[in-house]
Residue frames relative to the residue before (quaternion, step in Angstrom):
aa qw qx qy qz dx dy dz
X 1.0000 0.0000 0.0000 0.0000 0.00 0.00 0.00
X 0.6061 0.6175 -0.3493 0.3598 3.65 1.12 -0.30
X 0.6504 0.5869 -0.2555 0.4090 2.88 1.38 -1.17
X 0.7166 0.4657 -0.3518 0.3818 3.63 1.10 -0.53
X 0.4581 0.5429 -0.4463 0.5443 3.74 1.49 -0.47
X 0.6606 0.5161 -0.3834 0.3876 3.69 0.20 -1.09
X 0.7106 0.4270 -0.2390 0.5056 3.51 0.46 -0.90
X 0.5730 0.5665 -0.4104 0.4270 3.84 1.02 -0.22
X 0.6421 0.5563 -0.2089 0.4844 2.95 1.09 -1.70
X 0.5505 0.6055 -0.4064 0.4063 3.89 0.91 -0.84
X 0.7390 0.5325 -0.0441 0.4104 2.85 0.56 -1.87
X 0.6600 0.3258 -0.2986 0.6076 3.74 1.31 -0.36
X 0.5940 0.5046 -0.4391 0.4469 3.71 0.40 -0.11
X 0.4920 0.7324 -0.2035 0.4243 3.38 1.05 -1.12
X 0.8589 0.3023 -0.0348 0.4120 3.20 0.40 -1.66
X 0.6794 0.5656 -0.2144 0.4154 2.91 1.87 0.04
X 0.3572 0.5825 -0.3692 0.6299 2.64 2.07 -0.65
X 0.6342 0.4827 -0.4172 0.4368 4.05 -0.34 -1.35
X 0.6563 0.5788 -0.3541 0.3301 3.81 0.27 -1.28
X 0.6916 0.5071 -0.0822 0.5077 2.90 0.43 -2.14
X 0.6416 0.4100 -0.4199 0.4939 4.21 0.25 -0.70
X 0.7582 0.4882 -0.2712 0.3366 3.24 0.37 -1.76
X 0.4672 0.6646 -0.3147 0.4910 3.81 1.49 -0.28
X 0.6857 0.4867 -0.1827 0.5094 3.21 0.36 -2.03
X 0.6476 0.4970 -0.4183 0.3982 3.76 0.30 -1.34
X 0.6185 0.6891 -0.2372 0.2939 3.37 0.54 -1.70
X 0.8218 0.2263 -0.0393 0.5215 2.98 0.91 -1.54
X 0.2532 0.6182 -0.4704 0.5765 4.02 1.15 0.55
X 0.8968 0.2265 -0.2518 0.2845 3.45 -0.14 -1.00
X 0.4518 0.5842 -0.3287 0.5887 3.12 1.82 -0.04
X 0.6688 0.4809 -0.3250 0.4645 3.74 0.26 -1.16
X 0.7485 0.2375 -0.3061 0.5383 3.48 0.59 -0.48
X 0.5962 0.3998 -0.5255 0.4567 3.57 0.06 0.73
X 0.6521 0.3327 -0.3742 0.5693 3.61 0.63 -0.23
X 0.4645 -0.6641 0.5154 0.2784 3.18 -1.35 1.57
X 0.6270 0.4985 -0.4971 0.3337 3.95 0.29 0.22
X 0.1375 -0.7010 0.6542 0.2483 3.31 0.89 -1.09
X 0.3887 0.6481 -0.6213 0.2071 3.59 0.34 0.49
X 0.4287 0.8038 -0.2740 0.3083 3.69 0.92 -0.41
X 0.5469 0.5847 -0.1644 0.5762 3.30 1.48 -1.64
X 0.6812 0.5248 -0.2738 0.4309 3.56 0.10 -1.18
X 0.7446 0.5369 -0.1494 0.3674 3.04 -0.09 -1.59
X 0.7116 0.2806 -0.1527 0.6258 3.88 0.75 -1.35
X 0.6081 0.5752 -0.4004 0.3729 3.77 0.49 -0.08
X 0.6136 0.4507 -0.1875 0.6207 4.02 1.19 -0.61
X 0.7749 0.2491 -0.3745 0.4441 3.60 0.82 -0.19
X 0.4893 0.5958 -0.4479 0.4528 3.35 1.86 -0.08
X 0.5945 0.5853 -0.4158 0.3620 3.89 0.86 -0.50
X 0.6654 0.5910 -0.2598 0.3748 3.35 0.63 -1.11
X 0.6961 0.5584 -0.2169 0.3957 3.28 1.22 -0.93
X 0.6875 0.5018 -0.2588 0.4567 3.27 1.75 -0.91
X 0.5116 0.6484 -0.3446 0.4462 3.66 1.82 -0.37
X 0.7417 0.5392 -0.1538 0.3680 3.14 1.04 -1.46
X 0.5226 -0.5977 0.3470 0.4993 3.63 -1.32 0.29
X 0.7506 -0.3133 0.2116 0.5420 3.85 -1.63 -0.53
X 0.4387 0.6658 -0.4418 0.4111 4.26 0.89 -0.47
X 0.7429 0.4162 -0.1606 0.4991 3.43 0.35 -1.05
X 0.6465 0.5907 -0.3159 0.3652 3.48 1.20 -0.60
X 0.7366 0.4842 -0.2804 0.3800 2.84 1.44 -1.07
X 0.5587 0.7197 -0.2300 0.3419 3.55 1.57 -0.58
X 0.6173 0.6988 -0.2212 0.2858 2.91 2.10 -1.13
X 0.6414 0.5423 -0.3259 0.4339 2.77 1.30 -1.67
X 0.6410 0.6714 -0.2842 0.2400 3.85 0.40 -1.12
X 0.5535 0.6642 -0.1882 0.4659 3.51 1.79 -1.01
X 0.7861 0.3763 -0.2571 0.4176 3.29 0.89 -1.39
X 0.6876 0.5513 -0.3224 0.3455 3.32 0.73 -0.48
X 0.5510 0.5776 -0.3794 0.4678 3.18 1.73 -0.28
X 0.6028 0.5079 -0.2208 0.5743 3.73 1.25 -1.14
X 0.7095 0.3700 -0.4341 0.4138 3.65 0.56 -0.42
X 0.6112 0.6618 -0.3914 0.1878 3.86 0.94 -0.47
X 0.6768 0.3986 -0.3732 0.4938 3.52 1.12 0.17
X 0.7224 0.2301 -0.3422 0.5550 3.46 0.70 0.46
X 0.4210 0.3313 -0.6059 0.5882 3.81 0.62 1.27
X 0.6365 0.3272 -0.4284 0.5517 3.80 -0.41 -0.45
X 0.7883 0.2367 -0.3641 0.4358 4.13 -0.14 0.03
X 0.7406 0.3543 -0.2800 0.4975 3.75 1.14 -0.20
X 0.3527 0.7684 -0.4827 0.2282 3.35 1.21 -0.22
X 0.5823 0.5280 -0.3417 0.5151 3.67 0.75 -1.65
X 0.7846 0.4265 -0.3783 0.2437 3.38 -0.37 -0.83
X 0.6655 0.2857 -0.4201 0.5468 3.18 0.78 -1.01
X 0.3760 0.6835 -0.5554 0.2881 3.83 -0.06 0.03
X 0.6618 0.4848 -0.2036 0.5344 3.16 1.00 -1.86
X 0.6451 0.5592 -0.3521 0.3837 3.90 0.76 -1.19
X 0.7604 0.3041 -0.3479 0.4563 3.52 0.99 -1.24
X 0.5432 0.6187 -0.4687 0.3202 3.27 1.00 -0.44
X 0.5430 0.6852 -0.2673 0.4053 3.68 0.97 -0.65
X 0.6627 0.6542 -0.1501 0.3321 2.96 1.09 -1.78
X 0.7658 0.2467 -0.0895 0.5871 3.21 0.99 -1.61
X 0.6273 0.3152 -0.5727 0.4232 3.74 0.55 0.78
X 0.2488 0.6242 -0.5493 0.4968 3.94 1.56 0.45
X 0.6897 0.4412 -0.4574 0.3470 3.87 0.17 -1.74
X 0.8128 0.4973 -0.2682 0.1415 3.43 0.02 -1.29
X 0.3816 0.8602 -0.1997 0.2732 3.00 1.98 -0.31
X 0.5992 0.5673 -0.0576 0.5619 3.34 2.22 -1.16
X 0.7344 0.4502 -0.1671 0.4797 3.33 1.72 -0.69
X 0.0905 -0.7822 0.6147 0.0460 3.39 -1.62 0.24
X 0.7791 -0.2975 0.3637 0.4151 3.21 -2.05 0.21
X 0.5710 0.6525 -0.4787 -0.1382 3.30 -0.28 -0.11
X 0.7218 -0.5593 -0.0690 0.4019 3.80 -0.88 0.59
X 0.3972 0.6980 -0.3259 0.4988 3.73 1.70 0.57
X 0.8359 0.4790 0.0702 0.2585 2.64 0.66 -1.55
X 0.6814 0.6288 -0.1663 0.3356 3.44 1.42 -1.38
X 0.5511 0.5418 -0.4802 0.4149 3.59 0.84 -0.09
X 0.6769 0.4488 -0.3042 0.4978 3.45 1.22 -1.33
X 0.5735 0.5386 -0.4553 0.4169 3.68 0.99 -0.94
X 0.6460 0.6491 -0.2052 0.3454 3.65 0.47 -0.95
X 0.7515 0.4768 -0.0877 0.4475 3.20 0.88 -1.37
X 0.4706 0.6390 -0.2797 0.5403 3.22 1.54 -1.02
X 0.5717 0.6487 -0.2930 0.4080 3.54 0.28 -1.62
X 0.7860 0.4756 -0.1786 0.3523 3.07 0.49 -1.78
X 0.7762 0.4356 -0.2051 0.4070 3.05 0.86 -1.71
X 0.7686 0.4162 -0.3226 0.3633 3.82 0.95 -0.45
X 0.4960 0.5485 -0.4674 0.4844 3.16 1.61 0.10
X 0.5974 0.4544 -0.4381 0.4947 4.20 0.59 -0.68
X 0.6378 0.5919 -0.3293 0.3667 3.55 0.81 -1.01
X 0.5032 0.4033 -0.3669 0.6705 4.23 1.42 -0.87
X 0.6409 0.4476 -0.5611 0.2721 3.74 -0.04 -0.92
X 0.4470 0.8243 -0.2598 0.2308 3.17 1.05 -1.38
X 0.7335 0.5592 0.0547 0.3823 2.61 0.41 -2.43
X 0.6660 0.6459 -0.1349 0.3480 3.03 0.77 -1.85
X 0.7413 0.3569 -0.0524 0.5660 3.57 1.26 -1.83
X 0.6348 0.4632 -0.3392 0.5171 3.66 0.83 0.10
X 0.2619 -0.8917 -0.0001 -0.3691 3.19 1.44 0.09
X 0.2342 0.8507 -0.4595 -0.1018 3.90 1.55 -0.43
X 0.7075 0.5279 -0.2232 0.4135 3.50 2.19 -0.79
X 0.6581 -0.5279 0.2957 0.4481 3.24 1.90 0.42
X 0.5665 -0.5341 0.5039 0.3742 3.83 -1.37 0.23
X 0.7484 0.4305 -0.3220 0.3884 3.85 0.97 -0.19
X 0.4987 0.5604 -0.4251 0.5065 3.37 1.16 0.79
X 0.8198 0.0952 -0.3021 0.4771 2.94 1.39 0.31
X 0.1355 0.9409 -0.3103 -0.0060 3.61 0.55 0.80
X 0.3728 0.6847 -0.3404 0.5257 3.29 1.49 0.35
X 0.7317 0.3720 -0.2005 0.5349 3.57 0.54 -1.43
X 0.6647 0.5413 -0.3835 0.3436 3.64 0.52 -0.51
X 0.4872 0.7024 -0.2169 0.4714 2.96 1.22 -2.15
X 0.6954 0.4255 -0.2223 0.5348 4.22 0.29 -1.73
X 0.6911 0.5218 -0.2771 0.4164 3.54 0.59 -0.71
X 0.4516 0.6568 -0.2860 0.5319 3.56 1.24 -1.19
X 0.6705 0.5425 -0.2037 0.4632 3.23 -0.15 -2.63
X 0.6874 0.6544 -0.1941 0.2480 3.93 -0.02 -0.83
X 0.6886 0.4356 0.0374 0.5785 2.77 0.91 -2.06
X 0.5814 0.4328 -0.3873 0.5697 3.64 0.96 -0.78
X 0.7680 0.4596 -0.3641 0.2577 3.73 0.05 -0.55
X 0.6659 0.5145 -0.2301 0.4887 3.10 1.85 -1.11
X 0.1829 -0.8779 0.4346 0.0836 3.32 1.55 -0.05
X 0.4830 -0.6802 0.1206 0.5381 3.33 1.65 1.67
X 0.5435 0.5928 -0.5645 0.1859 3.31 0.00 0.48
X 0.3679 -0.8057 0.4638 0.0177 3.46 -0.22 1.71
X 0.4182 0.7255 -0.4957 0.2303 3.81 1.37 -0.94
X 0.5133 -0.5545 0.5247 0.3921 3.71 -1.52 -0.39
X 0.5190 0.6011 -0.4272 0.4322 3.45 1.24 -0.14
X 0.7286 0.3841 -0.1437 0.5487 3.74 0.69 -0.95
X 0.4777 0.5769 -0.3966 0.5308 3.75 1.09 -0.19
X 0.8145 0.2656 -0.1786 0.4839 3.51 0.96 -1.42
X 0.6063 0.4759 -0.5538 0.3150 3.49 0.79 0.21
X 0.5217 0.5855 -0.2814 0.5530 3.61 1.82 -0.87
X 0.4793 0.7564 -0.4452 0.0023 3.59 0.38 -0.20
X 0.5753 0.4700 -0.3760 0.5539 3.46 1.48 -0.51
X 0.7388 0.3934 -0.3972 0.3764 3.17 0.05 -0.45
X 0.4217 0.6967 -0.2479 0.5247 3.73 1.64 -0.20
X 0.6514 0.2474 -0.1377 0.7039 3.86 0.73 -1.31
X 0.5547 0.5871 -0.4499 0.3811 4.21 0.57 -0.01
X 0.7384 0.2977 -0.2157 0.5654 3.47 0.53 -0.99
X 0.4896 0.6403 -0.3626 0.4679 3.67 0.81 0.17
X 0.7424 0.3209 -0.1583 0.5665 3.17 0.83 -0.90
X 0.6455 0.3887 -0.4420 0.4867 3.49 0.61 -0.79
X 0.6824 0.5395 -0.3986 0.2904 3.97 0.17 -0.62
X 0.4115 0.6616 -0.3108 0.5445 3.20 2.19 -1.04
X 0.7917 0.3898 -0.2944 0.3668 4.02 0.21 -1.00
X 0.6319 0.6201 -0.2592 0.3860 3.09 1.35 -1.27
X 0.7722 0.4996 -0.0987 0.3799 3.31 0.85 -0.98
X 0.6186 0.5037 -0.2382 0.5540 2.99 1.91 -0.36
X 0.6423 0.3084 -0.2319 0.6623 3.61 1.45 -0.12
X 0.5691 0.5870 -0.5412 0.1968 3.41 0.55 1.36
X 0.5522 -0.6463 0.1811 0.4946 3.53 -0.05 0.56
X 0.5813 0.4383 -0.3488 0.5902 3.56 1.30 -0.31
X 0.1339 -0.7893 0.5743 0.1711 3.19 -1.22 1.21
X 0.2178 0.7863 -0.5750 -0.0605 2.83 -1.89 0.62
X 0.0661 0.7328 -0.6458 0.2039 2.69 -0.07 1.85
């Protein structure tokens, strides 16, 4: 009969640990997108208690942070937008036309570059914090003159993997990181 309390208790500690990480994680990537990083702190002391405590408290825990995290997601949100948005025109950077491959290779291009524009104009610091990457974005769209097909993707393609890269440099020499 011990062996089955033991294995509860496993199994609750466990799920607290998961709880409590999957919290902390949550809020890491947020804390470091707000320039205070007060955020971290704050959800980290109510994330202990929960791991001391029995499964009652566990459930209460999760509910807290999201309540403490809602005024600094609705002011950091944009950013990390812009970060993931970055992220996944970063992926494509390894990739290419190649003769399998290029419609999706192509399209991608397309979709994670509208996806930073996206990002870019939503913004808490505004479309003019980033006017270079947009501006390239703009320049684009006027050429593709919406036409999204894979035919016109590949006749635009250099200029397609161009504004990719240049937004790749631009963004890496801005003073706000986000890589």
């Amino acid at each position: 009969m011990a062996m089955p309390i033991s294995t509860m208790r496993g199994a609750a500690v466990v799920a607290v640990a998961l709880a409590a990480l999957s919290v902390s994680c949550g809020t890491s990537s947020k804390g470091s997108a707000s320039p205070g990083g007060s955020s971290a702190p704050s959800s980290a002391p109510a994330a202990a208690p929960s791991a001391s405590g029995s499964a009652a408290p566990t459930g209460s825990a999760p509910a807290a942070p999201p309540a403490s995290r809602t005024p600094s997601a609705q002011s950091s949100e944009p950013v990390s937008l812009v970060r993931d948005a970055f992220a996944g025109l970063q992926a494509t950077l390894g990739e290419s036309c190649t003769p399998g491959n290029c419609a999706y290779f192509l399209g991608r291009v397309y979709d994670e570059l509208h996806r930073m524009d996206a990002a870019m104009k939503a913004d808490p610091k505004g479309p003019g914090h980033f006017p270079e990457p947009i501006a390239l974005i703009e320049k684009l769209d006027a050429e593709l003159a919406g036409d999204r097909s894979f035919e016109n993707l590949k006749q635009h393609q250099t200029l397609l993997i161009s504004t990719r890269d240049k937004i790749n440099v631009w963004m890496q020499g801005h003073p706000d990181d986000y890589r």
